[in-house]
N, C-alpha and C positions, 0 to 999 in steps of 0.2 A: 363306376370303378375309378377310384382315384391312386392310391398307392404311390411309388418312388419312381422316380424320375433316373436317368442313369445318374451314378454315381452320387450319391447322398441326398438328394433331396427328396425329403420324405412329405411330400405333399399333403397325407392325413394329418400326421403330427403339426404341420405348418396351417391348415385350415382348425384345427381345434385352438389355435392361438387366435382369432379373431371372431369377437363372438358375431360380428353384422353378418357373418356368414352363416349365421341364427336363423335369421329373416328366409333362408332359402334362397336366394335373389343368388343368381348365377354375374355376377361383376363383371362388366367389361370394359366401364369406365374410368382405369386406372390413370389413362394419360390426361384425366381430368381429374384428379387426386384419389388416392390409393385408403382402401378402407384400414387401421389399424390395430394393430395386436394389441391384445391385452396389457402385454407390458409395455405401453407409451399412454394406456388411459392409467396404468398405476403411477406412473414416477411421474406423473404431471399431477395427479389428487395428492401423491405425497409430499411436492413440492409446496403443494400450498395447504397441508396439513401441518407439519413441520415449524419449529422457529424457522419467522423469514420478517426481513427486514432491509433497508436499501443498504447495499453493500460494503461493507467494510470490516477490520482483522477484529472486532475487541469481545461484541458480544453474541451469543448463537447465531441470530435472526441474522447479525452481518456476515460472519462468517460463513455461515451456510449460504447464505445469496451467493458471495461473491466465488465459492467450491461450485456451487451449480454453474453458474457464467463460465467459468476454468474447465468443466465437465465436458462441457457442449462445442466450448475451443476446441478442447482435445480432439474430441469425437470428430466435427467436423475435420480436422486437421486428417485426420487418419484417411477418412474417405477420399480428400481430398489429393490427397499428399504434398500438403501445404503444411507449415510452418503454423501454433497455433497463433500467433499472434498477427497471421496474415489473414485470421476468420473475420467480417463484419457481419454482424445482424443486424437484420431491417423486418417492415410486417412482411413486405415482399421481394420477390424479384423485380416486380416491376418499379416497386418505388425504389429501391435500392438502385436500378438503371437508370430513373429517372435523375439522382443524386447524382450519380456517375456522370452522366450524360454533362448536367450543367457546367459541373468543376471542370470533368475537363474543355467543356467549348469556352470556359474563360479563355484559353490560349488559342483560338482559332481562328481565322478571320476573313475577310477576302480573297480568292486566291488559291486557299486551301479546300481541301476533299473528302468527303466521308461517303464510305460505302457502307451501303443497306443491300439486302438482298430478298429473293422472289420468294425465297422459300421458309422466310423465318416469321414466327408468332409477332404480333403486331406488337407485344412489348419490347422487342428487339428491332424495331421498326420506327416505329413513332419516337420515341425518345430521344432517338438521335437526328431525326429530320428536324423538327421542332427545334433543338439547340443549334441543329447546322442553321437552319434560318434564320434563329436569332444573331449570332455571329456572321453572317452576312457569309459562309460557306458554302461550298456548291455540294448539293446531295448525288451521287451515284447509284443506279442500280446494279449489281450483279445476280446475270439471269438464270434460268433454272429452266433443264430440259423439260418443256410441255408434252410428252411421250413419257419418259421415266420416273420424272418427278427429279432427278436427279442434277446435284452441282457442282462441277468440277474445278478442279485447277483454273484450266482454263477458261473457266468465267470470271474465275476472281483477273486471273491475267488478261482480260481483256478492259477491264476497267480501271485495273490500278495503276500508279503512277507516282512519281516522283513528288508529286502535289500531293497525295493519299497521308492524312493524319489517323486513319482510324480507318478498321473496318469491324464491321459489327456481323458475326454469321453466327448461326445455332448450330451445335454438337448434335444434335438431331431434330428433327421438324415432326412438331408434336401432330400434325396433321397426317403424314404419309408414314413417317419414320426415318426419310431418307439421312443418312449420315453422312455428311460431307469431310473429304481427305483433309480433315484440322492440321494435322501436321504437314504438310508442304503448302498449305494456304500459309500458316508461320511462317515458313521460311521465306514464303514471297514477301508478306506483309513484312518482317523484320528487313528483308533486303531493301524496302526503299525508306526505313526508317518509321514504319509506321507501325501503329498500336493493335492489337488484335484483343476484343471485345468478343467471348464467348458463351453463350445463352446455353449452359447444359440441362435445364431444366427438365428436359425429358430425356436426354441423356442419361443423367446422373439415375435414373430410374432403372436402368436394366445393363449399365455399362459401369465395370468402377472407373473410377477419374481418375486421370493423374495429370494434374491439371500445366506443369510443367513439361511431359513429355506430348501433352496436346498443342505446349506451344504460345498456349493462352497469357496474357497478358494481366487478365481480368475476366473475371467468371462469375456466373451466376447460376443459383438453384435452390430449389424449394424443397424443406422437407418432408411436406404432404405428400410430393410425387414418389415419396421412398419410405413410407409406411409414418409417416412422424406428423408432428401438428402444424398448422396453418403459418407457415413466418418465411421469408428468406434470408439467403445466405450470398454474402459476394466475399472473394477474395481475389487478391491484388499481391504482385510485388512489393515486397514493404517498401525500398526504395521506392515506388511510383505512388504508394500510400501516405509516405512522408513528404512526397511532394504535392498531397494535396490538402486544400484548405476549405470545409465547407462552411458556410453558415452555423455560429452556432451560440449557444449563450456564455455569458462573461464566466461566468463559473464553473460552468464546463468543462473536464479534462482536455486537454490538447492532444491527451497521447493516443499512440496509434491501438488499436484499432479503435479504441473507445471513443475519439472524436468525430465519429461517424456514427455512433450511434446516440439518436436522438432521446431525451428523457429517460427513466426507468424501464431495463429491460424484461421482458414477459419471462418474469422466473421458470414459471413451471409448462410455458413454452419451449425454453430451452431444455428443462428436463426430459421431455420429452423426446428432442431432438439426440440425446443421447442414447435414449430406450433404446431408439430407432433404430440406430448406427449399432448400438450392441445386438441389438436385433438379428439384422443385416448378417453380421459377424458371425452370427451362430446358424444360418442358414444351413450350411454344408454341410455338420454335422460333424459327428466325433470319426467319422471315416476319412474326411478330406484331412481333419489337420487333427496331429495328434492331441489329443485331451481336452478338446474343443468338447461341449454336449449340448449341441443342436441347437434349434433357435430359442433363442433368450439366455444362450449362453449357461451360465452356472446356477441350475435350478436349485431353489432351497431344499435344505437338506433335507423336509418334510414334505419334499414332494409337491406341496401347496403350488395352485396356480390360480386359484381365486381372485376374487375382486381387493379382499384385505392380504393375499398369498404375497410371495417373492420371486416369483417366476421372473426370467429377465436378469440380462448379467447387472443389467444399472439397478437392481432390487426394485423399490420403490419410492426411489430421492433421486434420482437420475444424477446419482454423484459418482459410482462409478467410471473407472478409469477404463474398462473395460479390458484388464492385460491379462487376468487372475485363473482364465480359463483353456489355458492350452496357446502359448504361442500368441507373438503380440496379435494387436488386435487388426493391424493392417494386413499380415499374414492371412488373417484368419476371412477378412471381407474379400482380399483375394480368391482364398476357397471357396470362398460362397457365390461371388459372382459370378466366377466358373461354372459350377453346377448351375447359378439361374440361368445362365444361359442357354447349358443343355438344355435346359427345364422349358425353357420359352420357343430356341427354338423346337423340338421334339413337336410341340402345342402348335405351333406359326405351320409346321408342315402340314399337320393335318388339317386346320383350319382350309389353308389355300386348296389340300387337294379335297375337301368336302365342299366349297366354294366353287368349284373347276366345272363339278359337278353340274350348277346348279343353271338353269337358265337365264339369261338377259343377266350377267352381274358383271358388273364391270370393277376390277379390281384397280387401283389408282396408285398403290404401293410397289412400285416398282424397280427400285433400285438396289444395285449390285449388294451393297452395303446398308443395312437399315434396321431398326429393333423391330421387335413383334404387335407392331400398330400395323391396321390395314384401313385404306378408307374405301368402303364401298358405294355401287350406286346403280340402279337397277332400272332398266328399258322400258317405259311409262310409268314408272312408278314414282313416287315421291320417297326419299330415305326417309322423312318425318313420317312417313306413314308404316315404315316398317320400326322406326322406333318407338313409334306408340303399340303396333301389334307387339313387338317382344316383350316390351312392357309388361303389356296384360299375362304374359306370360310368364313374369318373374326374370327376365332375360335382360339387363340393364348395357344396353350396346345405344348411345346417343347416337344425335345425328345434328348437322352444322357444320360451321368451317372454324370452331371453336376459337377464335382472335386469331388466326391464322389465313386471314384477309388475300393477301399476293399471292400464296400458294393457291389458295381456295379459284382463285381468278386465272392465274397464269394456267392453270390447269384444267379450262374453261368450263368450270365448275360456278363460278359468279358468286356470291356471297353464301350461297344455300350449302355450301359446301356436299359432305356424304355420312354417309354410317359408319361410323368408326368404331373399333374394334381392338380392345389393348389388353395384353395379358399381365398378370401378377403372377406372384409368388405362390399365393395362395387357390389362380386358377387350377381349372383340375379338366381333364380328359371327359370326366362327367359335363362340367360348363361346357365346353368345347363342341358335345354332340347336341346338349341344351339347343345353341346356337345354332348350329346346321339345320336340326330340325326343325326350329320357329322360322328359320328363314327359309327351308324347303315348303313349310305351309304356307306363309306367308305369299310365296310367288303361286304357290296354286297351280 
């Protein structure tokens, strides 16, 4: 039985939007990218069915490029609640931090301090050791409760300092889920003048953003982890955008944000990223916000939800502004991620008390605050052995310390990490008991 979650989220209607949910395969691998709806495989075939051409005002192919590129701003801007011309696109998060990373260690140098922390995915990790070493900067860790999985204030306060030019933590740790207090770590890090670098990657999957009341400085996230195609996304202070200068060719625009992005951008990558976000938007349904109608927004008039249909507020050109359907569109992602989160948690309770149940399982997710990832790990058994059995049983729950290396360690877990377990949109009360019982067989 899958059915409605409290308060509008109608979990059938939301699972007949992605056909991988065809296959049968019960998903649990969302916090290692999120399978997608139908309307983000249309408005990326429509982008590149469509005149397209490298962008500019005069003929279709330009024109339309450069409304797709203005689409994807938008959208991301919404989620964000950023400014759209404080959006950059890159293929990823990690190269986008790796960009990041170097610009700004051009100003850094002996003397100065950069903190890393125990609990963050090693692309939030590496990128900035590496540029602190190249500028001859001293790297910092801040530690993370090995009982809870948890990071506090007070670890960022115990490392930071008047020397501190940066601190880099993640908006959630794609490994446990643990969410760290972002808003009073800001305040600390702005107290001593320093920059605060935010990894929402798995964040931005189950929490809306708002990337200034978090505090953030500079942020990053992927929109695989939110239903959309393979790219990331950083945004910046335009002030601290305009003060930076990367590498780039003579011909190049200088202007912001465009001088960050390298070469020709993946058209119908970004059309997608729109899908996604209109997606997102119509989650809640026409109960949370008025004249909203459910996910994808404003279904065509004929119903159509096909592979050639219009299903989806961004149709299939992901040029949609996404406003047309009931209340803007940030409103609207508002209402939905409320309901997701009923939605996840409602799921995350039962998971833990069918888990509570089970023998020898030791749960690793432990913090006050944390989205619906759990990493398990079970008393002589190996986790790769119970993700090979679920496997075999259509149950797709990995197992590893997924690039999240210092957690995986500090939580003396060593590189092998555990069974991770992350819920979507699209999970259902049916996957959930899937789960229980491959792992109730599995321990035997």
């Amino acid at each position: 039985m899958t059915g409605t979650t409290a308060r509008g989220l109608d979990v059938d209607r939301i699972r007949a939007d992605f056909p991988a949910l065809d296959s049968g395969v019960a998903f649990f691998d969302a916090p290692g990218g999120t399978q997608a709806p139908r309307a983000v495989a249309e408005a990326m075939a429509g982008a590149l069915t469509g005149p397209l051409s490298n962008r500019g005002r005069r003929t279709p192919g330009e024109v339309r490029a450069d409304d797709i590129v203005a689409a994807a701003r938008s959208a991301m801007a919404d989620l964000l609640a950023v400014p759209p011309d404080e959006v950059v696109f890159g293929r990823s998060a990690t190269q986008l931090t790796y960009d990041l990373a170097r610009m700004l260690a051009a100003g850094w140098g002996a003397g100065d301090e950069v903190l890393v922390s125990r609990l963050d995915h090693d692309a939030n990790v590496r990128p900035w050791v590496q540029a602190a070493e190249r500028a001859g900067a001293t790297v910092r860790w801040i530690d993370v409760d090995p009982d809870t999985a948890e990071l506090t204030a007070d670890h960022v306060r115990a490392v930071l300092s008047d020397r501190t030019r940066l601190v880099a933590v993640t908006g959630a740790s794609n490994l446990v889920g643990t969410r760290p207090p972002l808003a009073e770590i800001a305040a600390m890090v702005h107290g001593v003048g320093a920059h605060l670098h935010v990894d929402a990657v798995h964040l931005a999957a189950h929490v809306l953003v708002d990337r200034d009341a978090l505090g953030a400085d500079t942020l990053v996230c992927s929109p695989y982890k939110f239903l959309g195609p393979h790219l990331g996304v950083l945004t910046g202070r335009r002030a601290l955008l305009e003060s930076l200068h990367p590498d780039k060719l003579l011909p190049s625009t200088d202007a912001v944000p465009e001088r960050f992005e390298f070469g020709t951008l993946p058209y119908e990558m970004l059309a997608g990223v729109t899908a996604a976000v209109d997606y997102l938007a119509g989650l809640a349904g026409a109960d949370e916000v008025s004249g909203a109608d459910g996910p994808g927004g404003a279904v065509g008039s004929d119903g159509s939800d096909g592979w050639g249909g219009t299903h989806g507020l961004s149709g299939s050109d992901g040029l949609d502004g996404g406003d047309g359907s009931g209340g803007g569109r940030r409103e609207r992602l508002v209402a939905s991620f409320e309901a997701l989160e009923r939605h996840e948690e409602a799921l995350r309770g039962r998971l833990e008390s069918g888990i509570a149940t089970l023998p020898g399982v030791t749960v690793h997710s432990r913090a006050a605050l944390r989205t619906p990832t759990l990493l398990l790990t079970f008393d002589g058994r190996d986790a790769a052995d119970a993700y090979a059995f679920l496997a075999d049983r259509g149950v797709a729950a990995p197992a590893g310390s997924f690039y999240a290396i210092e957690p995986s360690r500090r939580l003396g877990l060593g590189d092998a990490g555990g069974l991770r377990v992350g819920l979507a949109p699209y999970t259902s009360a049916d996957d959930v008991e899937r789960l229980l019982s491959g792992l109730q067989e599995f321990l035997g």
